[in-house]
N, C-alpha and C positions, 0 to 999 in steps of 0.2 A: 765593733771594736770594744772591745773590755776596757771597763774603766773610764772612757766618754763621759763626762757627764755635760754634753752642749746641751744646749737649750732653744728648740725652735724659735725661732722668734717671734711665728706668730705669738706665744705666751706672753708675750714684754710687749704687744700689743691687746692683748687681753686682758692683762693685768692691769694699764693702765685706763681701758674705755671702761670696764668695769667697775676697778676702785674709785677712779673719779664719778661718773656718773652713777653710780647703785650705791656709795658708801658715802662717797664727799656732794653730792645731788645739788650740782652747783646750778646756778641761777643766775641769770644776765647781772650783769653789776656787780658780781662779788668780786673780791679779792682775792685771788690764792698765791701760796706760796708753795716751791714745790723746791726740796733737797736735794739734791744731787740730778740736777735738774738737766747736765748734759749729758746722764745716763740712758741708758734704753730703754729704760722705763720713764724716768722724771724729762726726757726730751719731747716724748709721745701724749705726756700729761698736761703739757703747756701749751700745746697745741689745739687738745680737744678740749682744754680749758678757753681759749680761743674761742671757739667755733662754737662754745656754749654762750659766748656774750660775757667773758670773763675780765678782770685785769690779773695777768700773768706776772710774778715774780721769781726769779730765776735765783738759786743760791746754788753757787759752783766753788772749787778752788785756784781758777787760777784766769784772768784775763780774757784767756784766746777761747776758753769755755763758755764765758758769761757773752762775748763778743758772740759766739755762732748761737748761741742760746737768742740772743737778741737779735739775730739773722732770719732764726727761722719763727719769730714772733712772741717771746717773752718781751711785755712794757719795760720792768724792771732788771736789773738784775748785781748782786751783792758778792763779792769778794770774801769768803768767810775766812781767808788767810791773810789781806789785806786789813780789814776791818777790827781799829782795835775795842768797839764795843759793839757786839754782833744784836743786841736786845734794841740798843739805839738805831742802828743799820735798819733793822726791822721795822721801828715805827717810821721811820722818815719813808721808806717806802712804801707803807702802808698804814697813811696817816688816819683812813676809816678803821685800822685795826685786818687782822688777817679771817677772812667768812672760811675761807676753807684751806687744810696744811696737808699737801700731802708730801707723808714723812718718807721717804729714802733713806737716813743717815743713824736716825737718834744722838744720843751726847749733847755737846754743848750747840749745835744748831738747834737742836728741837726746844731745847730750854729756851731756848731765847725767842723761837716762833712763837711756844706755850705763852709766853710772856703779854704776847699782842695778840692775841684773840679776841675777836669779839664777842658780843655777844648772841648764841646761838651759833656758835662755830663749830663748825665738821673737820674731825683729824683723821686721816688715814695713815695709819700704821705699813708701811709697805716695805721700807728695812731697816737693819740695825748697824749696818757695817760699821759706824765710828766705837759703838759698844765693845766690850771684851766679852765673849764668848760663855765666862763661867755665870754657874746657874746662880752663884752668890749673887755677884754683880749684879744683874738682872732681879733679883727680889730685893736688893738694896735699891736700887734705882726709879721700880717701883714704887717705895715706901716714902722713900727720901725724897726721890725726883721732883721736879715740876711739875710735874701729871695734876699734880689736886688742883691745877687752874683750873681746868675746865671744867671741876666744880663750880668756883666760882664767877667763871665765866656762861656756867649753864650750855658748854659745850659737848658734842659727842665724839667717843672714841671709836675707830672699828677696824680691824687689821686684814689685812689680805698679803696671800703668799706667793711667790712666784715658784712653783716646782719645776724640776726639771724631771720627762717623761722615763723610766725606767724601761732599757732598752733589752 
């Protein structure tokens, strides 16, 4: 079909065993927090974050999200449209600080994760959708953004893509 552009889904299962375990190299006891968490990607990341000996936090926007996110085994999980300070939201439920974020969203979730890092914490870069599209934006947000935490958090950055196969 011309112009398709679906997406198998084993990918959004690849993409999540992958970037969590090869990029966020999570470890029994950590923390993670995961963005758009009742996506098809960030539902799959909370799970094998699970099954690595993880504490799972779920960040969604609406209730019945965060409700089947904690169905199918996120500990936590955060209202980012609810919550009227999303940095504070963060630490209460991740009072050791977050070991591993993997990112789904960017904008003002990811600021606020950036915020509660620990130390020696893994960020996965996985999407941008709350961001606007232009290349400005993107090199402002860069420069400007949050990001220099994990400087000082002596954190690591590393991004993975989800593509769709060209038919």
């Amino acid at each position: 079909m011309s112009g398709d552009h679906s997406v198998d889904p084993r990918r959004y299962f690849v993409t999540a065993y992958f970037g969590l375990l090869e990029l966020g190299r999570p470890r029994p006891g950590d923390t993670i927090v995961v963005s758009a968490a009742s996506g098809a990607v960030g539902q799959l990341v909370g799970q094998i974050a699970k099954l690595a000996g993880c504490r799972a936090v779920a960040i969604a926007g609406s209730d019945d999200k965060l409700k089947w996110c904690c169905e199918i085994g996120f500990d936590a999980a955060i209202n980012y449209k609810k919550t009227a300070d999303l940095t504070a939201a963060v630490k209460e439920a991740c009072p050791r600080g977050v070991d591993i974020f993997f990112d789904n969203t960017a904008g003002p979730i990811h600021d606020a994760v950036m915020k509660n890092l620990s130390i020696g914490a893994r960020v996965v870069i996985c999407g941008r959708v709350a961001l606007p599209v232009s290349l400005a934006s993107l090199i402002w947000r860069a420069v400007h953004g949050s990001t220099h935490r994990h400087t000082c958090q002596r954190a690591r950055i590393s991004g993975i893509r989800l593509v769709a196969q060209a038919q």
